[in-house]
N, C-alpha and C positions, 0 to 999 in steps of 0.2 A: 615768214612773218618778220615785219621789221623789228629788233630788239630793240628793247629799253636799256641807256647803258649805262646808268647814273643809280641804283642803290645800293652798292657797295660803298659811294661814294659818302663821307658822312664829313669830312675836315669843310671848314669856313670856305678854304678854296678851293673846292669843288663845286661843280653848277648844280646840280640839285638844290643844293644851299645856297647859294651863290642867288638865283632867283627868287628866293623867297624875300630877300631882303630889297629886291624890286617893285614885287606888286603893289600895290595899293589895294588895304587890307580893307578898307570902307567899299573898294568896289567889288574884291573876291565874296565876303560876308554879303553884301547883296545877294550874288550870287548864291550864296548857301542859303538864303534866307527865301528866294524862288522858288529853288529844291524844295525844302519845307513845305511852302503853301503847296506846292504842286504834288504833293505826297499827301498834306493832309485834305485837301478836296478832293481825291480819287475816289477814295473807297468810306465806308463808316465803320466802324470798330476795329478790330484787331488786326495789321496789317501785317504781309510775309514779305520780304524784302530780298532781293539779289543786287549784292554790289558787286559788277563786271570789273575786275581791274582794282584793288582798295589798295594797293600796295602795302604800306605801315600805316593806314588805316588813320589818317591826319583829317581827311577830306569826309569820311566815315562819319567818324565820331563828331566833327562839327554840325552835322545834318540829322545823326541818332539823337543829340541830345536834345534838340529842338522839336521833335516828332512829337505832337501831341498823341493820347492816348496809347494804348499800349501797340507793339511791333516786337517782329524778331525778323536778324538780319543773316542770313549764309553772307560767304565770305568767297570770292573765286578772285587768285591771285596765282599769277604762273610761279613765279619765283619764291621758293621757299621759305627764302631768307626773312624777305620781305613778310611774305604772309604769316610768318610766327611774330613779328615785330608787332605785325596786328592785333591777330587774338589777345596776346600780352597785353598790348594797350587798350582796347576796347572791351575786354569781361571784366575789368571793374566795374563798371556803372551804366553797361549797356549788355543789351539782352541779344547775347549770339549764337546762333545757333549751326549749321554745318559749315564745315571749313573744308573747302576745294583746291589742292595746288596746281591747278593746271590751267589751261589758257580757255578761252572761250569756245574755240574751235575743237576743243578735244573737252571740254565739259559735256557730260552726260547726265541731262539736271532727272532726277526721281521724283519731282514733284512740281508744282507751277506756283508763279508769285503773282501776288498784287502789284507789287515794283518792283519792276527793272530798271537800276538804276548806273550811270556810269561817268566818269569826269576825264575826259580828256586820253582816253585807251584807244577809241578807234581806229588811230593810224596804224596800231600794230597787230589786227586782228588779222590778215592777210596779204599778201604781197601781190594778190593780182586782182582785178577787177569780179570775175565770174563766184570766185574765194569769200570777197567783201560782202558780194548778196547774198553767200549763203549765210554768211554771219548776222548781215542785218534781220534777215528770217529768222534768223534762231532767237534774236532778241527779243522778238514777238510772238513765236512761240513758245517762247521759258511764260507767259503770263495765261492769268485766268483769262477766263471771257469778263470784261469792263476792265482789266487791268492795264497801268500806264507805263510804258516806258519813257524814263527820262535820260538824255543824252546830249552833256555838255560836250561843244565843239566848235569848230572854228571854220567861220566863211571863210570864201576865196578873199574877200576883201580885207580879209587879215592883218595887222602890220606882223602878224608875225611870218607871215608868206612872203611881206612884201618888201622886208629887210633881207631875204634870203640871198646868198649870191649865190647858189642853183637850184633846183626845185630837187625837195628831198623826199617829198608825199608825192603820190599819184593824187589826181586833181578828182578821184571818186571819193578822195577820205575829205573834201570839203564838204559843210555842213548843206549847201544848195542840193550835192546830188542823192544825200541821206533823206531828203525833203520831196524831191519826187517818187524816190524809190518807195515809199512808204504812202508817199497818193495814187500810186498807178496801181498799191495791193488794196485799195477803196478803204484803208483807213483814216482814222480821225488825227490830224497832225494840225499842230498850234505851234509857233516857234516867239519864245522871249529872246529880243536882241538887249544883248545888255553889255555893258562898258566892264573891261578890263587892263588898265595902265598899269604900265610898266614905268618905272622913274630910269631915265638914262643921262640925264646930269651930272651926275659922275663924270661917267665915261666923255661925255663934251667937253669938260673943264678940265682936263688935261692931257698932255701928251706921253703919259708911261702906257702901258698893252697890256697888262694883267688884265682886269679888269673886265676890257671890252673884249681880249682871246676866250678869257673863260663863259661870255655870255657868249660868244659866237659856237662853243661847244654848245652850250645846251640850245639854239636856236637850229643848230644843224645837227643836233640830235649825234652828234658825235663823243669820240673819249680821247681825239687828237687834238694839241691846238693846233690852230692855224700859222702858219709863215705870215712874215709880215706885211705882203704884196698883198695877201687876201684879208690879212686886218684893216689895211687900209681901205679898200674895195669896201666890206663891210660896216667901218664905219661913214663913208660916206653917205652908205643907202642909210643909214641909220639919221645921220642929218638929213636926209630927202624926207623922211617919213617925220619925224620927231615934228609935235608941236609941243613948245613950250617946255622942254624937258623931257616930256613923255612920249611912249608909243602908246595905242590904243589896241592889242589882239580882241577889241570885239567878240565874242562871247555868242554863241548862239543857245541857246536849252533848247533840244527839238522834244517836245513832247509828242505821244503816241500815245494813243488808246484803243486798246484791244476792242474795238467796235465798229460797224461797215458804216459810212452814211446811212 
């Protein structure tokens, strides 16, 4: 399983942190604000919820707190750390109910949800192809019968694929092959394309390396900087891609629902 290597990381310069002060929060909150409607037109009354992956539960609590009517959400987070960070933040004013430390693959759910729901974990659910379908399986069989899986994730057409200077995902963790795998099981699949910028203007307007090293970690999913021959490299593609100041990583939500045509 590919590791996540950024929640230890908590100082301004560190990339975890480091990209939040990138995104473009009008276009993430869209995003959370999809999740919502796509949660609250699934089911009618009181909904059961699995968040795959909540880390410190940031992503969580933006989507519990907009949930019309009543819900209760499990918690499945490999990293300990992280998932105490959660429960702590989220049982003040949201309704949680079991907390799982372990990873998706080694979850053994007791019970079935209305939603499953997940932001951006898939790439590190398995390292090999055969691994990733059982997992996508497993995603739809954690749900009732009419229940929806939702799964934000990233096309091939990515900038953030396309800024890479080497391929760090196998090309099954793109959102296209999650899209067939899930119509060839004669389920119901809808995909929201939706805009996600990144601000990199910064990094264009000058010539010091902090800045663009530390975003080249969290794009290549690493906890080394880079040497300067590959900052260079990197920042080029980053001007081949860039309009306007921005990247766009494109945003796919594939919805699922536990239902045959």
């Amino acid at each position: 399983m590919t590791r996540w290597h950024f929640w230890g990381e908590k100082e301004f310069s560190d990339v975890y942190e480091n990209i939040y002060i990138r995104s473009v929060m009008e276009d993430w909150f869209n995003i959370v604000f999809e999740i919502v409607r796509q949660i609250d037109s699934a089911r009618r009354g009181a909904k059961s919820l699995l968040d795959v992956g909540c880390g410190e539960g940031h992503t969580t609590k933006q989507i519990l707190d907009r949930i019309k009517g009543r819900c209760r959400c499990d918690l499945l987070e490999p990293d300990q750390n992280a998932l105490s960070t959660a429960e702590a933040f989220l049982s003040p004013e949201n309704n949680i109910g079991e907390i799982y430390p372990r990873s998706l693959a080694s979850f053994r759910a007791e019970k079935k949800y209305d939603i499953v729901f997940t932001s951006h974990t898939n790439y590190y659910w398995a390292l090999n192809q055969k691994d990733y379908d059982r997992q996508l399986k497993k995603v739809v069989d954690l749900l009732v019968k009419g229940g929806r899986a939702l799964i934000l994730t990233l096309p091939q057409e990515s900038d953030h694929y396309r800024i890479m200077r080497r391929e760090i995902y196998p090309r099954f963790n793109y959102a296209q092959y999650m899209i067939t795998f899930y119509k060839k099981m004669g389920l119901r699949v809808a995909v929201k394309k939706l805009k996600m910028r990144m601000y990199v203007g910064d990094i264009l307007s000058t010539d010091k390396n902090f800045d663009l090293k530390t975003f080249y970690k969290f794009i290549h999913n690493t906890d080394s900087f880079p040497n300067d021959k590959e900052s260079r490299g990197f920042l080029e593609k980053i001007k081949r891609c860039q309009r306007k100041n921005y990247l766009d990583f494109k945003d796919y939500l594939v919805i699922v629902d536990r239902r045959p045509f």
